[in-house]
C-alpha positions as CSV (number, residue, x, y, z in Angstrom):
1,X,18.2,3.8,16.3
2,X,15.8,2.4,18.8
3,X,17.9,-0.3,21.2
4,X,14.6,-1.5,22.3
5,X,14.7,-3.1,19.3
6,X,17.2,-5.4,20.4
7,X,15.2,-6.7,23.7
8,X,11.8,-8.0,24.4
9,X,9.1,-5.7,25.4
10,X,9.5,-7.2,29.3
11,X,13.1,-7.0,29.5
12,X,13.2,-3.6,28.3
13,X,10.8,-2.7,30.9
14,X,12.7,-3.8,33.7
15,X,16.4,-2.7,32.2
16,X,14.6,1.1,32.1
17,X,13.2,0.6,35.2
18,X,16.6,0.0,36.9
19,X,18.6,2.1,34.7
20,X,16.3,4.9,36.2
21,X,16.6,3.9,39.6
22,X,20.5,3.4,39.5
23,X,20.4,6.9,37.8
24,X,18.2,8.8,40.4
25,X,21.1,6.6,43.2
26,X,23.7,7.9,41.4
27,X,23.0,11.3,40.7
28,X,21.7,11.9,44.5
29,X,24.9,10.5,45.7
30,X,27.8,12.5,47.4
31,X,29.8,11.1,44.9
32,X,28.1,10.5,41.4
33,X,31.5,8.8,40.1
34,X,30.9,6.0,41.7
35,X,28.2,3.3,40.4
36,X,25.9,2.0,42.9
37,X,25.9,-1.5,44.2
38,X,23.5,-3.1,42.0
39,X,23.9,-0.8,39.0
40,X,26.7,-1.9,37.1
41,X,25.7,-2.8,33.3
42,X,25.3,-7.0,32.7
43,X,27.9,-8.0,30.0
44,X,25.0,-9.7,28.1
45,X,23.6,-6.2,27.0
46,X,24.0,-5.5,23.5
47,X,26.1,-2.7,22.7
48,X,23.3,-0.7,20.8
49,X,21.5,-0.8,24.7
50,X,24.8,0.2,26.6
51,X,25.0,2.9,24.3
52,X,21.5,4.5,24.6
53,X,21.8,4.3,28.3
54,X,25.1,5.7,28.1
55,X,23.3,8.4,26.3
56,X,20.1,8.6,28.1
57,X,22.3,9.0,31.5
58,X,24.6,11.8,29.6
59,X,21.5,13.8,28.8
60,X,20.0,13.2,32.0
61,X,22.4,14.5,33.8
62,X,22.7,17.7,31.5
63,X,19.3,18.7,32.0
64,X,19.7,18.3,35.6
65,X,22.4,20.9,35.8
66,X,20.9,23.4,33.4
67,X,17.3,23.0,35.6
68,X,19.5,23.5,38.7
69,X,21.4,26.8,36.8
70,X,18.2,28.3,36.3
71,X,16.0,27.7,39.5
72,X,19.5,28.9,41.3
73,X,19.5,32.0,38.7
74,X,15.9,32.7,39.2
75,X,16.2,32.9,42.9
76,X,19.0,35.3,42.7
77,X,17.3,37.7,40.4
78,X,14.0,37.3,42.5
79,X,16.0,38.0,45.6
80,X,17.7,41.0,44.0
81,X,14.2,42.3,42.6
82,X,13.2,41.6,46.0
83,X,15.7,43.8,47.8
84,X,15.5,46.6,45.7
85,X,12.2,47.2,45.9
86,X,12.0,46.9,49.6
87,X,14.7,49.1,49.8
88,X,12.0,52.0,48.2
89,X,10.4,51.4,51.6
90,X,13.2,52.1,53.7
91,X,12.7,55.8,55.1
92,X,14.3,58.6,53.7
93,X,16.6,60.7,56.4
94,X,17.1,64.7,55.6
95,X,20.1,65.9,57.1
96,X,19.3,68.3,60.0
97,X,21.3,71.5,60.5
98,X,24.1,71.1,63.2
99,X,22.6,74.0,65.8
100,X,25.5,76.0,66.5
101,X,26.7,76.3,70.0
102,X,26.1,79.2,71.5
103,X,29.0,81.1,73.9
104,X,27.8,81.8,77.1
């Protein structure tokens, strides 16, 4: 079910265009719990519209956290790939023989 459906073309512009901004607040914020001053959902929105931001915000916010799992996941294996073959260019020591004392 489309909730665009339920608002006019203009109003649906502007309710996206806040819902992403409140969403880009919230999510940079040091605590994403909270809602933003200026982001709290107007009681005159059908619930069909609550419910697709509701959604919209829930997938959002799942996709941010897998992207973030696999750029930190990349790094780590790049890093690791990294090491080890720098690692190969680290010099190779041969133990000497100890030169045994001689009695004078």
């Amino acid at each position: 079910m489309r909730a665009s459906a339920y608002v006019i073309p203009a109003q649906a512009e502007a309710a996206i265009a806040n819902f992403t901004r409140c969403f880009k607040q919230q999510a940079a914020s040091s605590d994403p719990s909270q809602v933003p001053q200026g982001c709290q959902t107007p009681s005159t929105a059908p619930p069909a519209v609550t419910e697709a931001f509701k959604t919209a915000a829930q997938q959002a916010l799942g996709r941010d956290f897998v992207t973030s799992v696999e750029r930190i996941l990349f790094f780590n294996v790049g890093f690791w790939a990294l090491t080890g073959l720098l690692s190969m260019l680290l010099p190779r020591v041969r133990p000497q023989p100890v030169a045994r004392a001689q009695a004078a």
